[in-house]
ROLO-736705 format. One line per field, with one value per residue: residue number from 0; x, y, z of N, C-alpha, C, O in turn. Coordinates in steps of 0.02 Angstrom, whole numbers, plus 50000, padded with zeros to 5 digits. Layout:
! ROLO-736705
nr	[NUM, ...]
neast	[X, ...]
nnorth	[Y, ...]
nup	[Z, ...]
caeast	[X, ...]
canorth	[Y, ...]
caup	[Z, ...]
ceast	[X, ...]
cnorth	[Y, ...]
cup	[Z, ...]
oeast	[X, ...]
onorth	[Y, ...]
oup	[Z, ...]
This chain:
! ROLO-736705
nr	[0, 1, 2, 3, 4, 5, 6, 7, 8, 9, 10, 11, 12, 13, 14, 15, 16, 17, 18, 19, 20, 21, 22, 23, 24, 25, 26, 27, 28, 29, 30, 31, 32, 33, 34, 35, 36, 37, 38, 39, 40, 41, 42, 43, 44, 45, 46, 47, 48, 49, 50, 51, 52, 53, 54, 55, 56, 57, 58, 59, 60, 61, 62, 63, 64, 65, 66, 67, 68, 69, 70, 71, 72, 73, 74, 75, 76, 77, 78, 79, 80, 81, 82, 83, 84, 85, 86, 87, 88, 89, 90, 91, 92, 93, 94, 95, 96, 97, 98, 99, 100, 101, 102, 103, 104, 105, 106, 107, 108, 109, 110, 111, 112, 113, 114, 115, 116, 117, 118, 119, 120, 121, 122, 123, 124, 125, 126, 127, 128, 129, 130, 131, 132, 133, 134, 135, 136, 137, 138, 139, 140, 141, 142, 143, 144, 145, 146, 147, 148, 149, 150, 151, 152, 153, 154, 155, 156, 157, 158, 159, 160, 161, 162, 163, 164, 165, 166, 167, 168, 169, 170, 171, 172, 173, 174, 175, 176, 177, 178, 179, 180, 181, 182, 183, 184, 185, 186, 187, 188, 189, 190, 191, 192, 193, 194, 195, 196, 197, 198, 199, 200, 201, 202, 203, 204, 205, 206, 207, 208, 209, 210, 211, 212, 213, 214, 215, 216, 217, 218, 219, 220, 221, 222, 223, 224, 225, 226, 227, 228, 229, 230, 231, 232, 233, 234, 235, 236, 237, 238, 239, 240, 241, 242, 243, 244, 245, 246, 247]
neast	[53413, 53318, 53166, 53080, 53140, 53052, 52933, 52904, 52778, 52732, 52647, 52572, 52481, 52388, 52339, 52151, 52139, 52271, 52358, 52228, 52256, 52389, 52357, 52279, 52382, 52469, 52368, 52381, 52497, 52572, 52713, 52698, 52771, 52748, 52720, 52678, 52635, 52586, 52536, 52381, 52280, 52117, 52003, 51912, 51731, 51661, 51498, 51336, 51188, 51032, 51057, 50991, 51076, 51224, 51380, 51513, 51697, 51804, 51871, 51954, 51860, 51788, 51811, 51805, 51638, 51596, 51617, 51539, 51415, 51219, 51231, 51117, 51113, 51078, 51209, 51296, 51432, 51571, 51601, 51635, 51720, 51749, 51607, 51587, 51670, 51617, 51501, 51549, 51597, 51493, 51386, 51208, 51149, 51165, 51247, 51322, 51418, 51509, 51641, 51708, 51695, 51621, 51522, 51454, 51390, 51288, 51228, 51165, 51078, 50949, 50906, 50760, 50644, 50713, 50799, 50928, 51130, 51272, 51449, 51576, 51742, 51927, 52051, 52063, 51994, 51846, 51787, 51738, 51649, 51564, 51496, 51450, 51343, 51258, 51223, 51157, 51031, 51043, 51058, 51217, 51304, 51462, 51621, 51774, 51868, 51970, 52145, 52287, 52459, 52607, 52735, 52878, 53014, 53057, 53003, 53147, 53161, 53103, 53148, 53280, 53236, 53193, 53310, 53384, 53315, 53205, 53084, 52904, 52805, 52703, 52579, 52472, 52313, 52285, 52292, 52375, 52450, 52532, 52596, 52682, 52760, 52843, 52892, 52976, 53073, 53129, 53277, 53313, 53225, 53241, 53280, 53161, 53119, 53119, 52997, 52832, 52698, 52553, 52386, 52240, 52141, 52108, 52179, 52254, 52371, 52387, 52457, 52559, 52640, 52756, 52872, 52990, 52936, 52938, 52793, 52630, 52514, 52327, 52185, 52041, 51910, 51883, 51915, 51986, 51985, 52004, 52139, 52200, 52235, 52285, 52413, 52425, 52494, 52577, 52758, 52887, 53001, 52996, 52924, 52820, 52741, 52607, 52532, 52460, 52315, 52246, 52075, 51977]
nnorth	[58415, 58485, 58447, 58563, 58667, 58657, 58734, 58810, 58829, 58799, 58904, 58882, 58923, 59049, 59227, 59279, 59225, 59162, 59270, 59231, 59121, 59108, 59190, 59102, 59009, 59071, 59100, 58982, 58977, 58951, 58964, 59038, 59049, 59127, 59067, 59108, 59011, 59028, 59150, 59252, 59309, 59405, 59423, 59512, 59475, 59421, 59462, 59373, 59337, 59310, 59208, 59086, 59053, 59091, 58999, 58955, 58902, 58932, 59057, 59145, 59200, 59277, 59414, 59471, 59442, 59510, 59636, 59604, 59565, 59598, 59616, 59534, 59433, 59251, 59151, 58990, 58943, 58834, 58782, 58855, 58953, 59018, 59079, 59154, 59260, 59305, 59335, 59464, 59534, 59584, 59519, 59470, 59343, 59186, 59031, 58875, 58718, 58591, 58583, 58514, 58488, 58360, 58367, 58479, 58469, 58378, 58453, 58547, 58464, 58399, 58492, 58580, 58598, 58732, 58790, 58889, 58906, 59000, 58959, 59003, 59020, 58974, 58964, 58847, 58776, 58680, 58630, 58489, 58478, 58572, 58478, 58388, 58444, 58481, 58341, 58335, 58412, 58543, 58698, 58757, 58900, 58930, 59030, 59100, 59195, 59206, 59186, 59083, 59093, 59005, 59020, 59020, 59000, 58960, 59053, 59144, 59152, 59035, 58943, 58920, 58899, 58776, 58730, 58722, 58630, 58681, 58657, 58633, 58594, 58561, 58663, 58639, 58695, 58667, 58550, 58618, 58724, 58614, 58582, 58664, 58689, 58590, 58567, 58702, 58649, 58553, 58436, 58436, 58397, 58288, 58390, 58395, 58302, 58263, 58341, 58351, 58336, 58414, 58392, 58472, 58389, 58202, 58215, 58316, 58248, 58136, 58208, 58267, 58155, 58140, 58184, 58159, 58161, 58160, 58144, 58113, 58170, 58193, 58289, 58258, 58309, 58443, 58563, 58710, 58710, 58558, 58521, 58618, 58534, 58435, 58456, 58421, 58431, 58573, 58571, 58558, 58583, 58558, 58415, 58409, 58534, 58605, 58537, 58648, 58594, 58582, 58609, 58472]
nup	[54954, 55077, 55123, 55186, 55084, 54992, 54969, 54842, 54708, 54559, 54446, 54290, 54207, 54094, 54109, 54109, 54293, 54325, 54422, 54522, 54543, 54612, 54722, 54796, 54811, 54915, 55033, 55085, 55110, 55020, 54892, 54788, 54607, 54484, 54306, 54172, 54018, 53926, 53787, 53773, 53662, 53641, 53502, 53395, 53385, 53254, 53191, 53230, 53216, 53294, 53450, 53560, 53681, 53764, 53752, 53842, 53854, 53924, 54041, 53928, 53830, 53887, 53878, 53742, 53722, 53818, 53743, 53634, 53660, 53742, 53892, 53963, 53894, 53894, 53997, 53979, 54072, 54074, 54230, 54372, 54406, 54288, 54272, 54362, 54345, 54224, 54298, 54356, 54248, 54205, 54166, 54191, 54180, 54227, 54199, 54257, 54211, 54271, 54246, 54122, 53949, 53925, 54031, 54010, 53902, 53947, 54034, 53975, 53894, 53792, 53641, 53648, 53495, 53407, 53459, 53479, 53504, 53521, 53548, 53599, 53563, 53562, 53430, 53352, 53417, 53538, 53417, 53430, 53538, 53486, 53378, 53465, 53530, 53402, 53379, 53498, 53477, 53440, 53371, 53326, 53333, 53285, 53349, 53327, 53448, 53534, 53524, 53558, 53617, 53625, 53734, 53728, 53819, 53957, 54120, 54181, 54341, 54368, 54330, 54394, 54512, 54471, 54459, 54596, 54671, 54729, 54721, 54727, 54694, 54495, 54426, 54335, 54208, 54080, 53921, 53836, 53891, 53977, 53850, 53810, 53907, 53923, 53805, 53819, 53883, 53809, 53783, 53918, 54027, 54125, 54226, 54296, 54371, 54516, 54549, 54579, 54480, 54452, 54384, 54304, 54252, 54169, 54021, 54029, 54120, 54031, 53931, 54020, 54026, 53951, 54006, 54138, 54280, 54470, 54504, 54465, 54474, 54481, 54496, 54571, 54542, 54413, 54458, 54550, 54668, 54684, 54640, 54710, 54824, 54809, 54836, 54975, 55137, 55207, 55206, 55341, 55455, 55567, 55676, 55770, 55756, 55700, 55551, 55418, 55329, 55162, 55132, 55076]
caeast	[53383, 53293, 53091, 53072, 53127, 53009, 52871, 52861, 52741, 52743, 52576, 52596, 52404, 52376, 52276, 52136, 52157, 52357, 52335, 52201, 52289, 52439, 52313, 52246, 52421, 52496, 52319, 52368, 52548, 52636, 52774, 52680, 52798, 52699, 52757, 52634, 52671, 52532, 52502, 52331, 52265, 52083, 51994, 51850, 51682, 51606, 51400, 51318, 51134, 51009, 51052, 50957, 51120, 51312, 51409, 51610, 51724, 51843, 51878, 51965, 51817, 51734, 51846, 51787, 51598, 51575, 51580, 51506, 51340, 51195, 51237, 51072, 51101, 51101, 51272, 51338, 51505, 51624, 51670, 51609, 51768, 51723, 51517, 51593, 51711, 51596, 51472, 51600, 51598, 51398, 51328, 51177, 51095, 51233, 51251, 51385, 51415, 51533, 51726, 51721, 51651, 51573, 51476, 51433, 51343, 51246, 51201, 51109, 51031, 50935, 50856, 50691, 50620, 50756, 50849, 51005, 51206, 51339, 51478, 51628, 51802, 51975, 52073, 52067, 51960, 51800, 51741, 51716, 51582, 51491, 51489, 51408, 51287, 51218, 51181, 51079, 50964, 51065, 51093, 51273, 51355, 51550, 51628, 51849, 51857, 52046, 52209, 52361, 52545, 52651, 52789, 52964, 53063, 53028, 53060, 53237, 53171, 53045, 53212, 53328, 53209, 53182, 53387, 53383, 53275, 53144, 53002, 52862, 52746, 52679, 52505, 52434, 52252, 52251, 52331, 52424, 52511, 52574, 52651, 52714, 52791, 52874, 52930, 53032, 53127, 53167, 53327, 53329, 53180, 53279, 53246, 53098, 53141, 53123, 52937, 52760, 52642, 52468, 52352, 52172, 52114, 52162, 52186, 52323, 52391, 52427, 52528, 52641, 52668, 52811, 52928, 53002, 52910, 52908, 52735, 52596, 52428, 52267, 52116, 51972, 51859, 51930, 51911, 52037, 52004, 52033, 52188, 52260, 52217, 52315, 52478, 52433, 52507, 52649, 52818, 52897, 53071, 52973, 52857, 52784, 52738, 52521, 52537, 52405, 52297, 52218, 52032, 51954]
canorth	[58477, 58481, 58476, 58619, 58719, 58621, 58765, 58816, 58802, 58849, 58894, 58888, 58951, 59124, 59266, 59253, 59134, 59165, 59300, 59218, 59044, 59121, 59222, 59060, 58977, 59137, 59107, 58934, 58957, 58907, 59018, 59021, 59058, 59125, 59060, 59073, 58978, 59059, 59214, 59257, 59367, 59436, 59442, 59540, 59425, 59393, 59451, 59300, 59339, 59310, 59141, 59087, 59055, 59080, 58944, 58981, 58831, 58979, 59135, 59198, 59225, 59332, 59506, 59484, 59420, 59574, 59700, 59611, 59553, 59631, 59585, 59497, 59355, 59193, 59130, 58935, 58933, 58797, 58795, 58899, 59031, 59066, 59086, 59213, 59298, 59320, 59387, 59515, 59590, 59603, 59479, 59448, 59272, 59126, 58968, 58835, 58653, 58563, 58593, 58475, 58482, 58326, 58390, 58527, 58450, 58353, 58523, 58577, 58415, 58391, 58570, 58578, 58645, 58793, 58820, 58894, 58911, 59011, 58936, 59043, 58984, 58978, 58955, 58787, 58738, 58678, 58579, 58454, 58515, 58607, 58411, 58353, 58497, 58479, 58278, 58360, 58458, 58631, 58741, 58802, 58944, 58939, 59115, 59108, 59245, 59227, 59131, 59079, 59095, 58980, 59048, 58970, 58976, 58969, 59104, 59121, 59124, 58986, 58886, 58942, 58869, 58698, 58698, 58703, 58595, 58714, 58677, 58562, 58559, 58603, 58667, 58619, 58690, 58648, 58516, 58697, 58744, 58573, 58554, 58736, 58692, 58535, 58610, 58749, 58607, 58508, 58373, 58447, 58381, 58279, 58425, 58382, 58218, 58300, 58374, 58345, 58380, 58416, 58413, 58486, 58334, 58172, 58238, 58337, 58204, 58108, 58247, 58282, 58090, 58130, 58188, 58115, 58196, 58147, 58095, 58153, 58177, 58216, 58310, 58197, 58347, 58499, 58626, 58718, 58686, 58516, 58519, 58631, 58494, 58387, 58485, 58387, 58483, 58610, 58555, 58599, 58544, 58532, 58358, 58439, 58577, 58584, 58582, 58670, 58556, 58608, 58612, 58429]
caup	[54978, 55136, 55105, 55227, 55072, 54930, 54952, 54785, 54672, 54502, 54416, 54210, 54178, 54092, 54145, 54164, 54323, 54340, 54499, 54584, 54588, 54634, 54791, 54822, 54863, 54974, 55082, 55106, 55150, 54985, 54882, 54689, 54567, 54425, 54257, 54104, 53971, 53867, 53785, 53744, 53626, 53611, 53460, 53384, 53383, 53202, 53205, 53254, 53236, 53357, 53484, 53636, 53726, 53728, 53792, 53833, 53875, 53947, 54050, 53890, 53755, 53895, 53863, 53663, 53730, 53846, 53698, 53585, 53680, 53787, 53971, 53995, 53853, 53922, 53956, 54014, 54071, 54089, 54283, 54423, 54404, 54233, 54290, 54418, 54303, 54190, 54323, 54360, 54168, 54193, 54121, 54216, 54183, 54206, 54259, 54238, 54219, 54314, 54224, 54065, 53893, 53921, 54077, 53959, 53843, 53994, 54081, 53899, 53883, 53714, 53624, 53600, 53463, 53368, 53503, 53454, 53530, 53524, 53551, 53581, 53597, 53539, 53377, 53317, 53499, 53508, 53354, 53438, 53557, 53432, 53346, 53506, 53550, 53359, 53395, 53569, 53413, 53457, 53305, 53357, 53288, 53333, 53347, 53370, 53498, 53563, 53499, 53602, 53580, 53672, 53756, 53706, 53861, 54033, 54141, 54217, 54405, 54380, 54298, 54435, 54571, 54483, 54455, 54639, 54675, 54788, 54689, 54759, 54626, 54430, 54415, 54252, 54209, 54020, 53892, 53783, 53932, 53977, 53805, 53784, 53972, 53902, 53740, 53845, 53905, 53755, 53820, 53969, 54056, 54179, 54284, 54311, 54393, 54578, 54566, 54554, 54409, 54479, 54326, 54309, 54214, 54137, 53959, 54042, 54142, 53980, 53900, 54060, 54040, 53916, 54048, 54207, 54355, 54502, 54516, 54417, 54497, 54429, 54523, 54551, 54522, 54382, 54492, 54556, 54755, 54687, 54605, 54767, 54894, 54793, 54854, 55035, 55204, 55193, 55218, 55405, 55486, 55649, 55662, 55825, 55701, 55679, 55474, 55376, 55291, 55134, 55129, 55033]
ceast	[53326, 53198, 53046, 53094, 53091, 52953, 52840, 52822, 52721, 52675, 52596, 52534, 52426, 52345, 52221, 52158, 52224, 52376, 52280, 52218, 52349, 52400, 52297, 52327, 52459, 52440, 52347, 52448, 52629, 52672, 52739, 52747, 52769, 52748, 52726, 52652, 52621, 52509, 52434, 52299, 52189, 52067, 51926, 51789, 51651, 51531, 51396, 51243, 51112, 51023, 51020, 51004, 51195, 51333, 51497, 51626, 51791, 51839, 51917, 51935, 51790, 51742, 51785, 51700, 51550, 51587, 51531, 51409, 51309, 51209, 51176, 51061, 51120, 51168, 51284, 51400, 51541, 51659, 51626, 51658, 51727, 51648, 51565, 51627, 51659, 51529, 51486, 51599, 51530, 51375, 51277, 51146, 51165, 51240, 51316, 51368, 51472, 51623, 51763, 51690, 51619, 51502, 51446, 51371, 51276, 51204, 51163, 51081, 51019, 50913, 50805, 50671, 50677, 50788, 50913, 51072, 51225, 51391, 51555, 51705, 51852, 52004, 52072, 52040, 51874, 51735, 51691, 51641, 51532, 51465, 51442, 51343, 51235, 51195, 51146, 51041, 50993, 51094, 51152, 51306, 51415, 51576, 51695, 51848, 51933, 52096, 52251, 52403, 52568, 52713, 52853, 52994, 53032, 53056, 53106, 53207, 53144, 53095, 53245, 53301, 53210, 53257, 53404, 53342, 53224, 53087, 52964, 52833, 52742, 52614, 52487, 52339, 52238, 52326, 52378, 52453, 52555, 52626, 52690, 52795, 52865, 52914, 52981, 53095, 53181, 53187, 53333, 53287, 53183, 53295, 53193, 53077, 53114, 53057, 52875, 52720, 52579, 52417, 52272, 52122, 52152, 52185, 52275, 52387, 52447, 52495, 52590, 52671, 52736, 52875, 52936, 53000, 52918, 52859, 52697, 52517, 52371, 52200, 52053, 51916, 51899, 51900, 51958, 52056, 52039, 52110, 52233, 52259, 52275, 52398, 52490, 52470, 52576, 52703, 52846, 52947, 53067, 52891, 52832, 52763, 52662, 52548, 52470, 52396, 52250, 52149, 52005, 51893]
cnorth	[58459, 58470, 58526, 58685, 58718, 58683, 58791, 58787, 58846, 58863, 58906, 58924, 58991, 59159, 59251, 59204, 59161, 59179, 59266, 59143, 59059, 59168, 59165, 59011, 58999, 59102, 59030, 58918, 58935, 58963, 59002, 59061, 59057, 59111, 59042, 59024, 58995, 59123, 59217, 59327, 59375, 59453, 59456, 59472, 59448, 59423, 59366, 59292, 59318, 59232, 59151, 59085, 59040, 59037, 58965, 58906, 58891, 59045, 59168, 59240, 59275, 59397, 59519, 59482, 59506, 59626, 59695, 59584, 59590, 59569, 59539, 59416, 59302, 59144, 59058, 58943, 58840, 58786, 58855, 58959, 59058, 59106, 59155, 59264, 59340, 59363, 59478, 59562, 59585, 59581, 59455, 59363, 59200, 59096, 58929, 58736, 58646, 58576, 58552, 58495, 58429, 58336, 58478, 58512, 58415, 58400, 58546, 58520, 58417, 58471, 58545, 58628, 58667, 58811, 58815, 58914, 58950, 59012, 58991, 59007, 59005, 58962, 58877, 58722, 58752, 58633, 58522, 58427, 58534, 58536, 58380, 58376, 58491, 58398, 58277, 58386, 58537, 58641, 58785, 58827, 58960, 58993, 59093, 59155, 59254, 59173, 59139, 59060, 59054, 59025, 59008, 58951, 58993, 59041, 59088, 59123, 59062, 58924, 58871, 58914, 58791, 58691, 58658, 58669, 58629, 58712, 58621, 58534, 58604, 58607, 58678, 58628, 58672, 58604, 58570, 58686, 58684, 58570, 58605, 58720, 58651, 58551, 58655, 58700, 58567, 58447, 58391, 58443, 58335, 58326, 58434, 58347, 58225, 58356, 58350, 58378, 58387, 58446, 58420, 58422, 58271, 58163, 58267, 58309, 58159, 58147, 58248, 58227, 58088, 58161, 58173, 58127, 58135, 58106, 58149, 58138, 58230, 58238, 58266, 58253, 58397, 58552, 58656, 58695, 58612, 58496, 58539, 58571, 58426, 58407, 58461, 58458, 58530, 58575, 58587, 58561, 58533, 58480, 58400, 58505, 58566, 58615, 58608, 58618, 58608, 58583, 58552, 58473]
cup	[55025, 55107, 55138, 55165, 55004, 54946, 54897, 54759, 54608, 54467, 54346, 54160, 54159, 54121, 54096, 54218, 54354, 54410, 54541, 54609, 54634, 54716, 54831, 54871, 54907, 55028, 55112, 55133, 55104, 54949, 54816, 54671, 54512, 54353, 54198, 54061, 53919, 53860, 53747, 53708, 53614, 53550, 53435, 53357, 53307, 53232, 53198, 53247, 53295, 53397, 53545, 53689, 53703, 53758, 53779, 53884, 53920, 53966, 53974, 53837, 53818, 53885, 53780, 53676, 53775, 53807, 53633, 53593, 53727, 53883, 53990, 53938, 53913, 53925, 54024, 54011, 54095, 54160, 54323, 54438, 54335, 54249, 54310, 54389, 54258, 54238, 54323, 54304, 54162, 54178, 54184, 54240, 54157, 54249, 54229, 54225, 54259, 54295, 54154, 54019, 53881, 53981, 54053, 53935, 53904, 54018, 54028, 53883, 53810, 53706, 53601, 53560, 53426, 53428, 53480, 53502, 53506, 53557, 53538, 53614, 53563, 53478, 53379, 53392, 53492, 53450, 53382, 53485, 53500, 53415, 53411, 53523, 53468, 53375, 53444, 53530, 53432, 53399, 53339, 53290, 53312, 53313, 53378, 53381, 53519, 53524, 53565, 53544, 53628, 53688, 53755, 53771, 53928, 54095, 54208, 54292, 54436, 54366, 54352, 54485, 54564, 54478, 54546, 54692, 54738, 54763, 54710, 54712, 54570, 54438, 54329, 54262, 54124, 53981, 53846, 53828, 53975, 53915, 53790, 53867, 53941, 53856, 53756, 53875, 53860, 53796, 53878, 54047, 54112, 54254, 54323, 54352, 54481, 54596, 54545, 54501, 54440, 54398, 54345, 54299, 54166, 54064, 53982, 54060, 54078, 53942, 53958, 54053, 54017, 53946, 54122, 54268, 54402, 54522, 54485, 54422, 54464, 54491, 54496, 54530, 54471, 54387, 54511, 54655, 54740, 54685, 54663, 54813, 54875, 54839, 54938, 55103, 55190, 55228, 55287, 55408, 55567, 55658, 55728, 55798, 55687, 55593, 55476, 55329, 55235, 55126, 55056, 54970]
oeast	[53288, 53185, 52987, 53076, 53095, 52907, 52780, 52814, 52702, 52644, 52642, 52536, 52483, 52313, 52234, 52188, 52224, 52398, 52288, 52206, 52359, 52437, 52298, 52330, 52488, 52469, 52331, 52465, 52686, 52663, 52755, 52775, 52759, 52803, 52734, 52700, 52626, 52475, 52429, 52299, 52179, 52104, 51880, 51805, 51615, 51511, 51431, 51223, 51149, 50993, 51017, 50986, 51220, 51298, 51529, 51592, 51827, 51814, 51903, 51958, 51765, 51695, 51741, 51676, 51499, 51568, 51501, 51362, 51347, 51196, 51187, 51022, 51159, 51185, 51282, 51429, 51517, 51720, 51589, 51642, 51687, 51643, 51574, 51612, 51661, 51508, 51456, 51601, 51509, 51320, 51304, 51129, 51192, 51242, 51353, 51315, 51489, 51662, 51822, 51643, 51584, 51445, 51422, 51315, 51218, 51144, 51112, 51041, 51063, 50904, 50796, 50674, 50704, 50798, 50947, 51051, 51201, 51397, 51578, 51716, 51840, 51959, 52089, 52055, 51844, 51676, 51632, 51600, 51478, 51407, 51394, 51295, 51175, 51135, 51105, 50988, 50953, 51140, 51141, 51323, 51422, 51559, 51696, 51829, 51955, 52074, 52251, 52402, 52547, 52735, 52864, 53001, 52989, 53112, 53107, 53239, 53150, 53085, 53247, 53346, 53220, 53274, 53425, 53341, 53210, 53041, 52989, 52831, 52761, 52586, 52493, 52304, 52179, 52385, 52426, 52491, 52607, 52686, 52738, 52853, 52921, 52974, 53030, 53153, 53241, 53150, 53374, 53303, 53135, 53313, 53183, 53020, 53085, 53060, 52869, 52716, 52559, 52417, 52244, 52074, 52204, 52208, 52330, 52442, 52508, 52552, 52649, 52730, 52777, 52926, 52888, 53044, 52908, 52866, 52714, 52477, 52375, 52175, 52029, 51871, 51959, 51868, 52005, 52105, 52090, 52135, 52284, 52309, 52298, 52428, 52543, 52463, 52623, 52690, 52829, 52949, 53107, 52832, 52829, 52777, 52651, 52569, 52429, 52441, 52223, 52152, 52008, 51866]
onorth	[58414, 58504, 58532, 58742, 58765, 58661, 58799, 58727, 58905, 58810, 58946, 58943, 59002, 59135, 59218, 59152, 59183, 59139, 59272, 59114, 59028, 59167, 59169, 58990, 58959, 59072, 59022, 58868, 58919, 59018, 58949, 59098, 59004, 59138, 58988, 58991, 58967, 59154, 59187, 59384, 59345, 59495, 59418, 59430, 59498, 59408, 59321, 59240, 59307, 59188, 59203, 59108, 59005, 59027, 58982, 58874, 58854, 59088, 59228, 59289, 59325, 59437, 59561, 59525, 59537, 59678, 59736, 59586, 59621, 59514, 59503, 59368, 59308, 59107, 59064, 58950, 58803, 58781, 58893, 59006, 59105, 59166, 59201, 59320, 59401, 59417, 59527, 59623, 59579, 59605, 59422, 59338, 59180, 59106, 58951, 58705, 58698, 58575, 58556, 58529, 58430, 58314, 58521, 58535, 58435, 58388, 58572, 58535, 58432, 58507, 58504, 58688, 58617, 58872, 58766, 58947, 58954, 59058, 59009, 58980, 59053, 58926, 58857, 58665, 58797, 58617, 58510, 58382, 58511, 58527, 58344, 58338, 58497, 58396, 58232, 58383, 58583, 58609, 58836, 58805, 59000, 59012, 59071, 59190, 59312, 59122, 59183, 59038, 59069, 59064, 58961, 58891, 59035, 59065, 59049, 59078, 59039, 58867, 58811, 58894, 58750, 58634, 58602, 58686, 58596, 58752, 58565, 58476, 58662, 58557, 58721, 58594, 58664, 58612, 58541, 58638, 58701, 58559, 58592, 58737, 58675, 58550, 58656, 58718, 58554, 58413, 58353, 58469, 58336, 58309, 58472, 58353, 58174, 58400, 58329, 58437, 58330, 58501, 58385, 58410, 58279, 58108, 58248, 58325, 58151, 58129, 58234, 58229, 58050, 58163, 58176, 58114, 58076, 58050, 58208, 58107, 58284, 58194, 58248, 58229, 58396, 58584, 58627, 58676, 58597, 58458, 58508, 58577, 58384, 58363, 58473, 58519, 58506, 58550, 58646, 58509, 58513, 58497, 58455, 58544, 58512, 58670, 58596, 58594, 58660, 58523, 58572, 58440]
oup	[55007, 55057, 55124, 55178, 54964, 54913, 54889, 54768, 54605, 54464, 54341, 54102, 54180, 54168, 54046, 54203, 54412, 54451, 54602, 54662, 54687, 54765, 54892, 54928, 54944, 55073, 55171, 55165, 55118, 54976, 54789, 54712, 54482, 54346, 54170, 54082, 53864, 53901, 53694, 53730, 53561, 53525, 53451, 53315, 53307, 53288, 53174, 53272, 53343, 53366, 53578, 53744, 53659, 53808, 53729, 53924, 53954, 53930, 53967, 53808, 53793, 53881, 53771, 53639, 53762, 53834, 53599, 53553, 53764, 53908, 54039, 53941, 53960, 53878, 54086, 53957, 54138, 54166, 54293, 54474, 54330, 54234, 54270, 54410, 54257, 54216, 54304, 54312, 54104, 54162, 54228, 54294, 54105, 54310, 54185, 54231, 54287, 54342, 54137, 54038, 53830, 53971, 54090, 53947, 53896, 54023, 54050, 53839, 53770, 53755, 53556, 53574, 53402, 53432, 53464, 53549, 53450, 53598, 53484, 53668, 53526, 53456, 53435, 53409, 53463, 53448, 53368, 53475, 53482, 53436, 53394, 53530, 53476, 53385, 53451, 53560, 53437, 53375, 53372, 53235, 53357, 53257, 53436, 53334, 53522, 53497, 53607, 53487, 53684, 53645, 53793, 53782, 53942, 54105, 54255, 54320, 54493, 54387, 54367, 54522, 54609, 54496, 54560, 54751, 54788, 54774, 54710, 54692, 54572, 54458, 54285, 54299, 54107, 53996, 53821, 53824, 54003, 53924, 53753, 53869, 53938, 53867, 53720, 53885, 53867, 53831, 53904, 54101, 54150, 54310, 54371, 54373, 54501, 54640, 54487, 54487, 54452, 54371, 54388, 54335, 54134, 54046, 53963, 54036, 54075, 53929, 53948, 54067, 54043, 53913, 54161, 54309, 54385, 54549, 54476, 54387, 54434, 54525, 54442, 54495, 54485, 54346, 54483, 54688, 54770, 54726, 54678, 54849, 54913, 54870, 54967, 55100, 55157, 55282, 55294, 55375, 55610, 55651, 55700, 55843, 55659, 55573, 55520, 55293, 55254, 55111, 54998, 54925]
């Protein structure tokens, strides 16, 4: 198959996120093919008494976060979408760290004094933060806010594209939706053989390892500009053709 018709690109994120990656690769020329692989569910926030600041490792605790706090608590996000997301549902006073939970814990430094966390995140996500943020002197209180469901099977046009081999690349933003991806495949991952994995980070990286991409690149930053840039110039059947380069 020609690589003039490789433009897809499949994105596997949930919503949050899902639509504006899929906006982001229209602007730049590419064909997304949206294809969650995670359902997320919302769930009512626990009281928490009083903390000096919330901390979310994800756009998905903010739905549960925005009814259950005053817009002007102090909130760290995870990532400069979430910050902005979370602007968006009102929260006034928010900053970010850089896209890791170890550049997390860096960005909160030590607590002085009683300074307390909350720590909101996902079902059985998490722990291990809180475990780091209490050896900085932060009294964290962890609050599960959303669960995921994996999604069993992939959907039929997102299948139907990699059968025919028009797909350029996978976008991977978390280690769930790599393995939920993988899992829809089972023995049949030999389809795979004929595309790129583009992973957020190298946590993710390791999981796609267990099937036979292509090639399987990792964003030097886990951002998302990063991750697109990885996808290099669009595909053309004319070299006298100015590609579009994507923005470093």
């Amino acid at each position: 198959m020609a690589d003039l018709y490789r433009r897809t690109v499949l994105v596997t994120r949930p919503e949050p996120g899902l639509s504006d990656t899929g906006f982001a690769l229209e602007r730049l020329g590419w064909e997304p093919c949206l294809a969650p692989m995670l359902r997320i569910y919302s769930l009512p926030m626990k009281q928490a008494g009083a903390v000096d600041r919330v901390v979310v490792t994800s756009g998905q605790s903010l739905e549960a976060l925005r009814v259950a706090l005053p817009p002007a608590t102090p909130l760290t996000a995870v990532g400069a979408r979430t910050a902005e997301r979370a602007r968006t549902l009102g929260f006034t006073n928010v900053d970010y760290a850089e896209g890791t939970a170890n550049s997390l814990v860096g960005h909160l430094g030590r607590a002085g004094g009683r300074n307390s966390v909350l720590l909101a995140t996902g079902r059985k996500l998490g722990v291990d933060l809180a475990a780091q943020l209490r050896m900085n002197g932060w009294r964290v209180t962890r609050r599960v806010v959303y669960r995921t469901e994996a999604t069993e099977f992939l959907a039929p046009a997102a299948r139907s594209l990699l059968e025919q081999e028009r797909v350029a690349a996978v976008l991977f933003y978390s280690a769930a939706t790599a393995r939920a991806f993988l899992d829809a495949f089972g023995e049949e991952r030999g389809l795979l053989g004929s595309v790129r994995a583009l992973a957020l980070s190298p946590t993710i990286g390791r999981t796609l390892g267990a099937a036979p991409f292509r090639e399987i690149a990792i964003a030097p930053r886990p951002e998302q500009q990063a991750l697109l840039a990885l996808l290099g110039p669009l595909p053309t059947s004319d070299t006298n053709t100015a590609r579009r380069e994507i923005a470093p």
